[in-house]
C-alpha positions in Angstrom: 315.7 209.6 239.7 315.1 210.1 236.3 316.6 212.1 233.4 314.7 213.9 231.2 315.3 213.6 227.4 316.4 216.5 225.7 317.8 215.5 222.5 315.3 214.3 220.1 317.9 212.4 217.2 314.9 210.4 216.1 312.8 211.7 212.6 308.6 212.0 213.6 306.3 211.0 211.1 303.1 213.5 211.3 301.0 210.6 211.9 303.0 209.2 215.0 302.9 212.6 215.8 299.0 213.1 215.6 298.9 209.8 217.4 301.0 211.2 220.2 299.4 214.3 220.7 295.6 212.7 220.9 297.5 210.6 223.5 298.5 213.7 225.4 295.6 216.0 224.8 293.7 213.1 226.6 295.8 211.9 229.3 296.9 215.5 230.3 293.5 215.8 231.7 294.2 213.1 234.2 297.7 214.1 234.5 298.1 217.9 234.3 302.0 217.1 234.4 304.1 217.9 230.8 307.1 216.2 231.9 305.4 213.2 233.3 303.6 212.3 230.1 306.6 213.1 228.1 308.1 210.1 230.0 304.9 208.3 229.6 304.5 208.7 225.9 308.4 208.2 225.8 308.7 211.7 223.6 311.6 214.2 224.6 309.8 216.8 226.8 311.0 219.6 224.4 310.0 217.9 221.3 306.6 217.6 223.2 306.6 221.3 224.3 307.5 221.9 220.2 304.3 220.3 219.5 301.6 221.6 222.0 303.3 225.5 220.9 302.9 224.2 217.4 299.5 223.4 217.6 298.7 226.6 219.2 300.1 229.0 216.4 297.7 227.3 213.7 296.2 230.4 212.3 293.1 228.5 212.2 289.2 227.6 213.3 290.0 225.6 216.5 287.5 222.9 215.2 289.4 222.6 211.5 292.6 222.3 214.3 291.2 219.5 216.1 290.2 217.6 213.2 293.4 218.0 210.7 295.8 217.3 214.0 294.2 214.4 214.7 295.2 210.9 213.5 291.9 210.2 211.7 292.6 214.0 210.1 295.7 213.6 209.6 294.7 210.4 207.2 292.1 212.5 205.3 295.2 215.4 204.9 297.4 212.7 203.4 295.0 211.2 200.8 293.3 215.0 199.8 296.8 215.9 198.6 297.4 212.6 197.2 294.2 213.0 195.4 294.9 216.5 194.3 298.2 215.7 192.8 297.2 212.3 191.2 293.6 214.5 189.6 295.7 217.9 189.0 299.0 216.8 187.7 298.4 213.6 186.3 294.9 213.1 185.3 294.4 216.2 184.7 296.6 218.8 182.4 298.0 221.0 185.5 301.1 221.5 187.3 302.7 221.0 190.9 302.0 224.8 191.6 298.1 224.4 190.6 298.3 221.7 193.4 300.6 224.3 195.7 297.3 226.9 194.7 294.6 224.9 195.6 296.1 224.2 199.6 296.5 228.0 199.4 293.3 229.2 198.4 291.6 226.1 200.8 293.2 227.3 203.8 294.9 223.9 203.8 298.1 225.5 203.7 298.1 226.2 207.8 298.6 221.8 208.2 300.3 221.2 204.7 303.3 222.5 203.1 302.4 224.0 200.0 305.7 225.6 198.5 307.1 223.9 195.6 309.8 222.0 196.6 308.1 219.5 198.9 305.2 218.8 196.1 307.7 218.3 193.6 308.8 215.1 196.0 305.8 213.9 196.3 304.7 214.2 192.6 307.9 212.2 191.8 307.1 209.5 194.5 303.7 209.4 193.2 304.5 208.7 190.1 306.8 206.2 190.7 304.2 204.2 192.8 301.6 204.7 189.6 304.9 203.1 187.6 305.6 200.2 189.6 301.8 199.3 190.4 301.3 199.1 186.4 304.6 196.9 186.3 303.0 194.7 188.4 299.1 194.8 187.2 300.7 194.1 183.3 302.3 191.4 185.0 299.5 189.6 186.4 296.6 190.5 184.5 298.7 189.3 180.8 298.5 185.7 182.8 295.2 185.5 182.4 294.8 187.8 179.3 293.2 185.9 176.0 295.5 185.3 172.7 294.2 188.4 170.7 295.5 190.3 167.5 295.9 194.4 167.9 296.6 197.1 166.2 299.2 199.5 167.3 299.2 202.9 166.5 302.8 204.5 166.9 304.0 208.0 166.9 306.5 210.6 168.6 306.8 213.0 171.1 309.5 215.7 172.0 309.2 217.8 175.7 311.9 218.3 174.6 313.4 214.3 174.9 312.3 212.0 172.0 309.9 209.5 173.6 308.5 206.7 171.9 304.8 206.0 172.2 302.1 203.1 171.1 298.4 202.6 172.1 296.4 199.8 171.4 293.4 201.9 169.7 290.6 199.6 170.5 290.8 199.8 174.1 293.3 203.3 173.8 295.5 200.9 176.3 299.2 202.5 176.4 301.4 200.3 175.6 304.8 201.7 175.0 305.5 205.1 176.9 309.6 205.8 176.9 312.5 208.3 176.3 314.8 207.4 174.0 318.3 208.9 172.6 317.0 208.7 169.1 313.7 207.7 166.5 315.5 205.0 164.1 313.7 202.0 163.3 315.5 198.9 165.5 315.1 202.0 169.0 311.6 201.2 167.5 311.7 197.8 167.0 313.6 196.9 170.4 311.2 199.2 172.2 307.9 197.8 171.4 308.8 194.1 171.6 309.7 194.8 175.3 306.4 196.4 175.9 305.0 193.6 174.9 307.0 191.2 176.4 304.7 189.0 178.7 301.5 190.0 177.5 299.7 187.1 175.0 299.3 189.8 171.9 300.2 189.6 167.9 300.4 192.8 166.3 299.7 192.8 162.6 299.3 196.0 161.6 300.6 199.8 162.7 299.2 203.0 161.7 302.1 206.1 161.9 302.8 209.2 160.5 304.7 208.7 157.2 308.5 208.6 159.2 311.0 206.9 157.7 311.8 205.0 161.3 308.5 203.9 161.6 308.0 202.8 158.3 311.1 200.7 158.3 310.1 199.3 161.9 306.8 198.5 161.0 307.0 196.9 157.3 311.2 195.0 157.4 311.8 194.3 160.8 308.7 193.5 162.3 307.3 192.6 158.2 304.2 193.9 159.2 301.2 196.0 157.1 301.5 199.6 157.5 298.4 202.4 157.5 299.4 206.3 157.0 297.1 207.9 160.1 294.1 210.1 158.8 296.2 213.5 158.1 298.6 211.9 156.1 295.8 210.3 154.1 294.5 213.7 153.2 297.5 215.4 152.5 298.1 212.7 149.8 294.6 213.1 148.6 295.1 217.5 148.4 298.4 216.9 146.8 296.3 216.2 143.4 294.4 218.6 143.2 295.5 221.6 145.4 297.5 223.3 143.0 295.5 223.4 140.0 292.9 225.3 142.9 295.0 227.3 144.2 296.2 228.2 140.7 292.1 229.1 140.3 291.5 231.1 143.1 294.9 233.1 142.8 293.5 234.1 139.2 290.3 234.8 140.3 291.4 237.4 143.4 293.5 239.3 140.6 290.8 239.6 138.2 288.6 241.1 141.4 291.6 243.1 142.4 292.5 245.0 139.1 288.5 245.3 137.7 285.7 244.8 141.1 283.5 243.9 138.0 280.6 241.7 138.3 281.7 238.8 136.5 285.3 238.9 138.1 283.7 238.5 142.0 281.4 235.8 140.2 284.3 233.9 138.8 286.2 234.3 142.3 283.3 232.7 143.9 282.8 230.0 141.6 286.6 228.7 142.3 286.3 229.0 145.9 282.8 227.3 145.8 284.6 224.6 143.8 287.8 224.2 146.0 285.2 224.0 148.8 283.2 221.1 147.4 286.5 219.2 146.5 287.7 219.4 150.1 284.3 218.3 151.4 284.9 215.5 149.2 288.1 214.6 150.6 286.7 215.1 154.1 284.0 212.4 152.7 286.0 209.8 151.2 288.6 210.0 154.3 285.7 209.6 156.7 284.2 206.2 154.8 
């Protein structure tokens, strides 16, 4: 005599599951017996009458059904949402509920979770795989790597921690991506020389904003040549000249302003013709 199982202590994985019921689905027409194959398949018979009712309250096309509960669909369910997440939230500029939207509005919803909570698991999982898989890739790859010289171009972000980050411009590889408690120049200093730890690089030159962190980071500890990034070159290059313009212009608008004469809207446009040519200028010199 046998007993039947009716505690089910043991955690299903939705594959194993699929796997089960495409067991059962076939086998039950051979064996029109539930608690026979619940034996067989060595599943607690009300865990297997969970599934079979489950299956039949998918608010669904019976074909989409069959597919997405079947081991093969079950598969092509994992790596969509995988996908979704890795295109939408990482790739991409979106969030975990644009991911949650997209299972709603696809109907994918009736074989997926697509509330927050259970996407904000698997966002953090994924991006802990993508963290340890480039761990190991900088690893092996910088064994192989050539001896090369880079630039490193070095700035900071706040949402809403400070995080330090540095690409390598050339091939806009990331080298240095991390929180830290503060900006100054050895939290700098000690950051980048573990990013590069293990890969065969020199840097000899960082371009940065004008911070005094940075600028100590890049020029006494590391004793390195420093380049002010693009804005910072043409805010030095406006600082000459911007006043005496403005100083134009603001004389010119009052002449218009108190007499509408001819000569005073001719004398407003000449200055704002002139400040326009000077700031092509600038645009010209900074793009040579």
């Amino acid at each position: 005599m046998t007993t039947e199982k009716q505690s089910d202590p043991k955690r299903w994985g939705r594959r194993e599951m699929a796997e089960k019921m495409a067991e059962y689905d076939q086998e039950y027409l051979q064996t029109p017996s539930q608690r026979q194959l619940a034996e067989q398949l060595d599943v607690p018979r009300s865990t297997l009458q969970h599934w079979v009712a489950r299956k039949k309250d998918i608010e669904a096309d019976p074909d989409l059904v069959t597919f997405f509960e079947s081991p093969v669909g079950v598969a092509f369910l994992h790596r969509l949402v995988l996908a979704a997440h890795l295109v939408i939230t990482l790739v991409g500029p979106g969030g975990i509920r644009l991911v949650c939207l997209f299972l709603e509005l696809t109907g994918l919803n009736h074989f997926v979770a697509a509330s927050y909570r259970p996407h904000w698991q698997v966002a953090v999982g994924l991006e802990q795989a993508i963290d340890e898989f480039d761990q190991a890739e900088k690893e092996r790859l910088g064994q192989t790597m050539k001896s090369k010289q880079i630039t490193v171009c070095e700035d900071e972000t706040f949402h809403p921690e400070t995080c330090l980050v540095a690409i390598e411009p050339v091939s806009n590889f990331i080298l240095l991506e991390q929180y830290a408690e503060d900006r100054k120049a050895d939290t700098w200093t000690n950051a980048l020389t573990e990013a590069t730890r293990g890969l065969p690089v020199e840097v000899i030159q960082s371009t940065s904003d004008e911070g005094r962190g940075l600028l100590h980071h890049v020029k006494a500890d590391l004793g390195l040549h420093h380049s002010p990034d693009l804005f910072h070159v043409q805010h030095e290059l406006v600082k000459g000249t911007r006043g005496a313009l403005a100083s134009k212009v603001r004389q010119a608008t009052k002449l218009v302003e108190k007499a509408p004469t001819p000569a005073a809207q001719q004398a407003l446009e000449t200055a704002i013709q002139q400040q326009q040519r000077t700031q092509q200028s600038i645009r010209d010199i900074s793009a040579a």
